[in-house]
C-alpha positions as CSV (number, residue, x, y, z in Angstrom):
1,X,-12.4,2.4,-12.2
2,X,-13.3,2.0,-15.6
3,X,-14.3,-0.8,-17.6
4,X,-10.9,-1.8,-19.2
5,X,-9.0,-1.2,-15.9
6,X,-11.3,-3.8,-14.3
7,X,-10.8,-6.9,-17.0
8,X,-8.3,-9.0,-15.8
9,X,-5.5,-10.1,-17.7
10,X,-4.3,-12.9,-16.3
11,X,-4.8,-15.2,-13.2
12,X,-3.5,-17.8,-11.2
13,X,-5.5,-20.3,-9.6
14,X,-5.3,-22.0,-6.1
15,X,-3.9,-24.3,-7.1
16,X,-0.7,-22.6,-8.8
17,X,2.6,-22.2,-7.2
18,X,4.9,-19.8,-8.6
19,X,8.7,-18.8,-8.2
20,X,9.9,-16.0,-10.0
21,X,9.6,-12.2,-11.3
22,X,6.4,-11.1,-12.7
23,X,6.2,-8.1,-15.1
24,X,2.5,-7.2,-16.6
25,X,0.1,-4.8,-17.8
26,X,-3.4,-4.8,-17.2
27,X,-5.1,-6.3,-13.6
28,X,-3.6,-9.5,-12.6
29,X,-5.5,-12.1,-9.8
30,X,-3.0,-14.3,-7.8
31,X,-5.5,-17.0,-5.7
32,X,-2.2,-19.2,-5.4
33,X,1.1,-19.3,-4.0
34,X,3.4,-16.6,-5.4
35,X,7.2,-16.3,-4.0
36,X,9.5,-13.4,-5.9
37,X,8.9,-9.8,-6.9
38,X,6.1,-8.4,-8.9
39,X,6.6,-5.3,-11.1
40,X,4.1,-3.4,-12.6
41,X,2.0,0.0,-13.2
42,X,-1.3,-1.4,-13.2
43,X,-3.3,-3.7,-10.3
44,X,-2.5,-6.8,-8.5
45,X,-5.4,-8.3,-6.8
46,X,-4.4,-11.0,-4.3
47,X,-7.6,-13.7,-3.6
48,X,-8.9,-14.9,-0.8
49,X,-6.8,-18.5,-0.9
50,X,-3.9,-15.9,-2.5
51,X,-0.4,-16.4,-0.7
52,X,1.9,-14.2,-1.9
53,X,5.7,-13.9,-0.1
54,X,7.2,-10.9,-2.2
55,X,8.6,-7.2,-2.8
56,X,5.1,-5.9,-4.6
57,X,5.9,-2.9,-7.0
58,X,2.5,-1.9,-8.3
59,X,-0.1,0.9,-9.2
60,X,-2.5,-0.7,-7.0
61,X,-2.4,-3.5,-4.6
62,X,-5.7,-5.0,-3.3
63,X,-5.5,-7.8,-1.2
64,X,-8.1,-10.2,0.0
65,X,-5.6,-12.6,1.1
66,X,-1.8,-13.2,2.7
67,X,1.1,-11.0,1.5
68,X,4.2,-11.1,2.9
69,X,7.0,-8.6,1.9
70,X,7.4,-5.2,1.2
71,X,4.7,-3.3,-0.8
72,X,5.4,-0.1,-2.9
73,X,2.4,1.2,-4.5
74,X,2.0,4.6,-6.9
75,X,-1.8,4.9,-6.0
76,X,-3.2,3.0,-3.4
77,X,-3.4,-0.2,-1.1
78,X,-6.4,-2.3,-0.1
79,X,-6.7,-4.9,2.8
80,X,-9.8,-6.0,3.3
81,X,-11.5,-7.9,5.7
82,X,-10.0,-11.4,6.9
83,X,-6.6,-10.8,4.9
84,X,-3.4,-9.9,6.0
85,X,0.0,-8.2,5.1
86,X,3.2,-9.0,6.8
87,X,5.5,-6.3,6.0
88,X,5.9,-2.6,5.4
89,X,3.9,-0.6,2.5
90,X,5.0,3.0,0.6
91,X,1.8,4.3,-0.5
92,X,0.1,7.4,-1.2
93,X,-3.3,6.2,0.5
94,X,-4.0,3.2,2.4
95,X,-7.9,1.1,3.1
96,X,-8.0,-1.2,5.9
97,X,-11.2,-3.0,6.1
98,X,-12.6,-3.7,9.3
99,X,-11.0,-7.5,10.2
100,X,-8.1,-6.5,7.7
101,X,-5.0,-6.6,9.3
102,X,-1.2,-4.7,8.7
103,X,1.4,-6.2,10.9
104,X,4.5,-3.4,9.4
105,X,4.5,0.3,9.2
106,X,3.1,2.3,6.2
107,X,4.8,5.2,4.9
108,X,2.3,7.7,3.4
109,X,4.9,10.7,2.5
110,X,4.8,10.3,-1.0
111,X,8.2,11.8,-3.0
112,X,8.2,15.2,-1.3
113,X,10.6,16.1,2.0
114,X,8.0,17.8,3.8
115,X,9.8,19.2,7.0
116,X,7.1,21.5,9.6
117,X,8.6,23.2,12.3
118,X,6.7,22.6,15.2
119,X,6.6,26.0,17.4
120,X,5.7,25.5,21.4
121,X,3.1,27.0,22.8
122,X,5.5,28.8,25.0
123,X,7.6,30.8,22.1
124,X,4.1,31.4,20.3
125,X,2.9,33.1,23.9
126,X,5.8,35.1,24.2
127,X,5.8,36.5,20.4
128,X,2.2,37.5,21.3
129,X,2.2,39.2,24.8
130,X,5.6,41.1,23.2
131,X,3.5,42.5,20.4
132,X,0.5,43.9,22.9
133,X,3.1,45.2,25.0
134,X,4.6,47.5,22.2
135,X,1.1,48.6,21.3
């Protein structure tokens, strides 16, 4: 990351409780209690004592402690060891330190409708012993 993406712009300590909707630029740090929704571009780092019970829009999400909600990230997600998210999480890539844990699902499609078609093994056997037979 570089420097300026690192400084963090604001932070709530432990000992905060907050209600609410929090907009932002910049890296926030949430070591408190956070209930609402949190919309931004940038990075939301949740602490270690962090409890946050939320819909997360961000950039990037790192969390070190509880989140509980539904997280939508443009980049990435972090949960590292001895945290915990309760929810589901949209993100392009996903890191899940050993002792971290995700109790949800995680969608990693991105905005594109991929659709594969799956041949069997049978139909693929077929198109090939048909082609050695006409040669």
């Amino acid at each position: 990351m570089k420097k300026e993406d690192t400084q963090i712009k604001a932070y709530m300590s432990e000992d905060t409780v907050f209600n609410g909707s929090l907009y932002f630029d910049g890296t926030v740090r949430i070591d408190g209690k956070f209930e609402g929704a949190v919309h931004t571009d940038d990075t939301l780092v949740v602490g270690e004592t962090g409890h946050l019970v939320a819909e997360i829009s961000a950039g990037t999400v790192v969390c070190m402690g509880r989140i509980e909600g539904t997280i939508i990230a443009s980049k990435k997600v972090e949960i590292h060891a001895n945290s915990r998210v309760v929810g589901n999480i949209k993100s392009p890539a996903l890191y899940i330190e050993l002792g971290g844990v995700l109790d949800g699902s995680c969608d990693m499609t991105g905005k594109e409708n991929k659709i594969i078609p799956l041949v069997k093994t049978e139909e693929k056997e077929k198109k090939v012993s048909g082609q050695s037979a006409k040669g």
